[in-house]
N, CA and C of each residue as an Amber inpcrd file, in Angstrom:
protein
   246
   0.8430000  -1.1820000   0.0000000   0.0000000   0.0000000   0.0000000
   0.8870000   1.2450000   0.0000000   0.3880000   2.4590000  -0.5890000
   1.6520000   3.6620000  -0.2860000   0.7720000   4.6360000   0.8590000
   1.5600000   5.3530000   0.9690000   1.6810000   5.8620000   1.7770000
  -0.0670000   6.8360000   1.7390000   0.1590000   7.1680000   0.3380000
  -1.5020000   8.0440000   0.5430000  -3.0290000   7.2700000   0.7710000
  -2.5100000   6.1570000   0.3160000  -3.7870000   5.2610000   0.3600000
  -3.9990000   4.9110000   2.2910000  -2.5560000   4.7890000   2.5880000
  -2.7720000   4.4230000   3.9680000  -2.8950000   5.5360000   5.4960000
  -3.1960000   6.8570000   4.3170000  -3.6080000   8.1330000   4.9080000
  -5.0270000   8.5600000   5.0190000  -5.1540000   7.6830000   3.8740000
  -6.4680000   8.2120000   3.2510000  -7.4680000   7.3180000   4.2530000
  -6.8990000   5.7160000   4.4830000  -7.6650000   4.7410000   5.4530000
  -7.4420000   5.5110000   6.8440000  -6.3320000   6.0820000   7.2710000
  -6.2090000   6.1190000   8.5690000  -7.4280000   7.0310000   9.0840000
  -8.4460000   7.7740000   7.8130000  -9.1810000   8.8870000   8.9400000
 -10.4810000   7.9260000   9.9620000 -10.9100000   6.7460000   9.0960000
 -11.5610000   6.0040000  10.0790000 -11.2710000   4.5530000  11.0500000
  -9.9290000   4.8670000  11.4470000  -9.6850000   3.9720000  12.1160000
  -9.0830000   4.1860000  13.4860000  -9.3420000   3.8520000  14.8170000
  -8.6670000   4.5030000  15.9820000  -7.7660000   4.4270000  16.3520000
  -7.0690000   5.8980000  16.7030000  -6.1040000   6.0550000  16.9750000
  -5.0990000   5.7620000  17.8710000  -4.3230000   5.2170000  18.2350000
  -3.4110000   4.3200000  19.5870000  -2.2970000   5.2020000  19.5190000
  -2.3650000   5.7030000  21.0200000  -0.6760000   6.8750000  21.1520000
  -0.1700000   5.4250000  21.9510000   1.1890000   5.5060000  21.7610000
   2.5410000   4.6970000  22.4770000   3.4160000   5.8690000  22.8750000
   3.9090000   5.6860000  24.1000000   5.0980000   6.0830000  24.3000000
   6.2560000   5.1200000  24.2050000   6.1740000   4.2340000  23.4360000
   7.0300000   3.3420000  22.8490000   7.0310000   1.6900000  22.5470000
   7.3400000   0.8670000  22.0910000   7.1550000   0.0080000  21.4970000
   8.3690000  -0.8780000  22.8610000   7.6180000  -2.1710000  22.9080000
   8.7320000  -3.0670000  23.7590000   8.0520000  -5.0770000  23.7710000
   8.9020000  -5.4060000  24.4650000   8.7180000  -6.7640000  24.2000000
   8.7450000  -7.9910000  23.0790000   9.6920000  -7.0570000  22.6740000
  10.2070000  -7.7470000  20.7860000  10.5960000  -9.3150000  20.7700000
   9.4810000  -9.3700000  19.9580000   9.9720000 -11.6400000  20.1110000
   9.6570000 -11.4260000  18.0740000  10.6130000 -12.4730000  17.6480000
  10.2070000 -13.3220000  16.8690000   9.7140000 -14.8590000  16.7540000
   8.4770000 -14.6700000  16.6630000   7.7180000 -16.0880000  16.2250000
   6.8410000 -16.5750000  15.0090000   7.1800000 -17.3510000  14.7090000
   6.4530000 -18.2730000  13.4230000   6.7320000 -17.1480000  11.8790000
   7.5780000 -16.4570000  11.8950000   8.0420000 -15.5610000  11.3500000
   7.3370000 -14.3210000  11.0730000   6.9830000 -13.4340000  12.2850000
   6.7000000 -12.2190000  12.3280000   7.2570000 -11.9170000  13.4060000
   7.3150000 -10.4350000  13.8120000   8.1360000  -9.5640000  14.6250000
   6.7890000  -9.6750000  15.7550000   6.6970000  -9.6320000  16.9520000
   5.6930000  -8.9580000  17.6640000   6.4110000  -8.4510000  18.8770000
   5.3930000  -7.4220000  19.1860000   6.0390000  -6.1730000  20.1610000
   4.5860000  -5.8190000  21.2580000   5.0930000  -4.7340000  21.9930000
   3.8710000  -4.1040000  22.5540000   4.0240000  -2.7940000  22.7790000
   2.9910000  -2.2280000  22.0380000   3.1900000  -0.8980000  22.3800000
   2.6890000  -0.2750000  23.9290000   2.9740000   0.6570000  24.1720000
   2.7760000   0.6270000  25.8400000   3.1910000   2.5030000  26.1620000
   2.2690000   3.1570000  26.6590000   2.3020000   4.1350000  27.4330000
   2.9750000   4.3100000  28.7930000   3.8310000   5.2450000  29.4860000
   4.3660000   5.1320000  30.5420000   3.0820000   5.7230000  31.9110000
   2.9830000   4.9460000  32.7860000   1.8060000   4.7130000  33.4830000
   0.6040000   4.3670000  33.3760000   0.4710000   3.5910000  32.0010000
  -0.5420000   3.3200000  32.0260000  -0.2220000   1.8310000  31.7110000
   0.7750000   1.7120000  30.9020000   0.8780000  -0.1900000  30.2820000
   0.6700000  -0.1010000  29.1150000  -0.0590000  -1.3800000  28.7780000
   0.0570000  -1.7930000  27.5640000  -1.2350000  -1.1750000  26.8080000
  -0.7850000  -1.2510000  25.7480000  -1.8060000  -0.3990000  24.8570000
  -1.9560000  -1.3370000  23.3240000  -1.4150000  -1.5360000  22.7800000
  -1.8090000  -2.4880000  21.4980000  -0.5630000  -4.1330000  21.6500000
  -1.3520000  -5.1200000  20.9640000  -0.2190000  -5.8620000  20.2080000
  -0.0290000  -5.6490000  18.7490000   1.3430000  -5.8070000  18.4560000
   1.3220000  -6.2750000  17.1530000   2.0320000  -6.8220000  16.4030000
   1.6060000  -7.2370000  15.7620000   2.0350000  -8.3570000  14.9780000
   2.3870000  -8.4710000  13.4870000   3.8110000  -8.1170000  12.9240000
   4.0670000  -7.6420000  11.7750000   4.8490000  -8.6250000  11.1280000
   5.1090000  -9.0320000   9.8070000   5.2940000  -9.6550000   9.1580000
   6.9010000  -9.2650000   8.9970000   7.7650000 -10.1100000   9.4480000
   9.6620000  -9.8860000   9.3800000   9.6540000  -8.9080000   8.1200000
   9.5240000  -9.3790000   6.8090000   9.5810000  -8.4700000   5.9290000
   9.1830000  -6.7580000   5.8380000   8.1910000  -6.9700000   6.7190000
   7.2360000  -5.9150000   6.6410000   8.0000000  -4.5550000   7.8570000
   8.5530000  -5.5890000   9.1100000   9.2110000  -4.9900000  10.1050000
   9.9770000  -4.2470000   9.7590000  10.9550000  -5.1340000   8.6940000
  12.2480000  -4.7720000   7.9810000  12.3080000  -3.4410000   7.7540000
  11.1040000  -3.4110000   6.1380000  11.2390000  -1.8450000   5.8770000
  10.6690000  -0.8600000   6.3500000   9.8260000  -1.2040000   7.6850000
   9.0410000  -0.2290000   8.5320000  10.2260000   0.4020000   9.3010000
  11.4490000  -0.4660000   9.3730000  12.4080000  -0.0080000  10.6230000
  13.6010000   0.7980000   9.6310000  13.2810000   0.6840000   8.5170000
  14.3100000   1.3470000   7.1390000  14.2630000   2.7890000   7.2120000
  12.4390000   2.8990000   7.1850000  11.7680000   3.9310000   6.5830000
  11.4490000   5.0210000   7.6770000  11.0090000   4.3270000   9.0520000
  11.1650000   4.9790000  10.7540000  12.6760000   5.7290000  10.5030000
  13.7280000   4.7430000  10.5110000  15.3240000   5.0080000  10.6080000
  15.6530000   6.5910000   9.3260000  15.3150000   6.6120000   8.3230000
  14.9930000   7.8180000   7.5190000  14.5240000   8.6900000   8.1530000
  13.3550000   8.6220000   8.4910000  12.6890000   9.7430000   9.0320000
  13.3570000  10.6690000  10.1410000  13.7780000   9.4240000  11.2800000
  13.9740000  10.1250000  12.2850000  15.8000000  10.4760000  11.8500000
  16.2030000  10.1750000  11.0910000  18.0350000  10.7240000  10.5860000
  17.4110000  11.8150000   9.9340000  16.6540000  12.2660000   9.1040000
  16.2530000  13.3790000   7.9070000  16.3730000  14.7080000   9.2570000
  17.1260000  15.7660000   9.0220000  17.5930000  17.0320000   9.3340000
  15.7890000  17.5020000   9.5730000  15.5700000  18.3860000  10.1620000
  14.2430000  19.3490000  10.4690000  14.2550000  20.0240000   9.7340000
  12.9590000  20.5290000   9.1180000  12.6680000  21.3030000   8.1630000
  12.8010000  22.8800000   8.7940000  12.7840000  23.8900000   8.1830000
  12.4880000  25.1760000   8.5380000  11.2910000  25.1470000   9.6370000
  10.6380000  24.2190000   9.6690000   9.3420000  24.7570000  10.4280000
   9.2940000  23.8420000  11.5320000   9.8430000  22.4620000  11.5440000
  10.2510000  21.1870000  12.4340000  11.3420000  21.3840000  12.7460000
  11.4360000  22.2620000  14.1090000  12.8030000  22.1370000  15.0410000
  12.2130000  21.3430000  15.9010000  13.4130000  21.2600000  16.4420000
  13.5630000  19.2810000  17.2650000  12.1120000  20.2620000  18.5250000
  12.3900000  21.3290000  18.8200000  11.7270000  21.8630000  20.0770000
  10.2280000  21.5040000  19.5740000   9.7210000  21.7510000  18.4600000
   8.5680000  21.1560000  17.9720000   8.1160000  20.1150000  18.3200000
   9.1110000  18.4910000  17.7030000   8.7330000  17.8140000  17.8240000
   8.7160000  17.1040000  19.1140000   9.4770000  17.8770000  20.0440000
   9.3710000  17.4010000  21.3210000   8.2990000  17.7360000  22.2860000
   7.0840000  18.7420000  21.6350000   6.0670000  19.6400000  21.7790000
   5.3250000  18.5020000  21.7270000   5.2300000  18.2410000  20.2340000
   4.5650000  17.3750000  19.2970000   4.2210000  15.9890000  20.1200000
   5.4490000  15.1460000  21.1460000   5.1620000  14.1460000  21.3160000
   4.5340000  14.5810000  22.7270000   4.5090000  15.5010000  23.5010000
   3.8300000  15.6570000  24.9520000   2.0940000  16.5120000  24.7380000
């Protein structure tokens, strides 16, 4: 799927904040993790396909190396996540 199609799905589907991802196992060949809020616990499982992990952790790893734009200083996005 690209990226607009999976923008375009995200407006009806609910939204899950993490304050981070943990409990990383591989089994039967997918990645699974848990996402999890600090004081509250756990918040989603999931369950992603090794391949799929792969270039999710390619494309995360881009994002978060890519320099801030004129308008995205880090002070933003540190706004952004509280």
């Amino acid at each position: 799927m690209t990226d607009e199609e999976l923008l375009e799905q995200s407006a009806t589907i609910p939204t899950i904040y993490c304050d981070g991802l943990g409990a990383f196992r591989k089994i039967n060949g997918s990645l699974r993790c848990i996402g999890y809020v600090i004081g509250s616990g756990a918040q989603v499982n999931l369950i992603i396909s090794i391949t799929g992990a792969d270039a999710a952790n390619r494309e995360a790893r881009r994002i978060l190396e890519e320099p801030p734009t004129q308008r995205q200083t880090s002070i933003d996005w540190l706004r952004a996540a509280h």
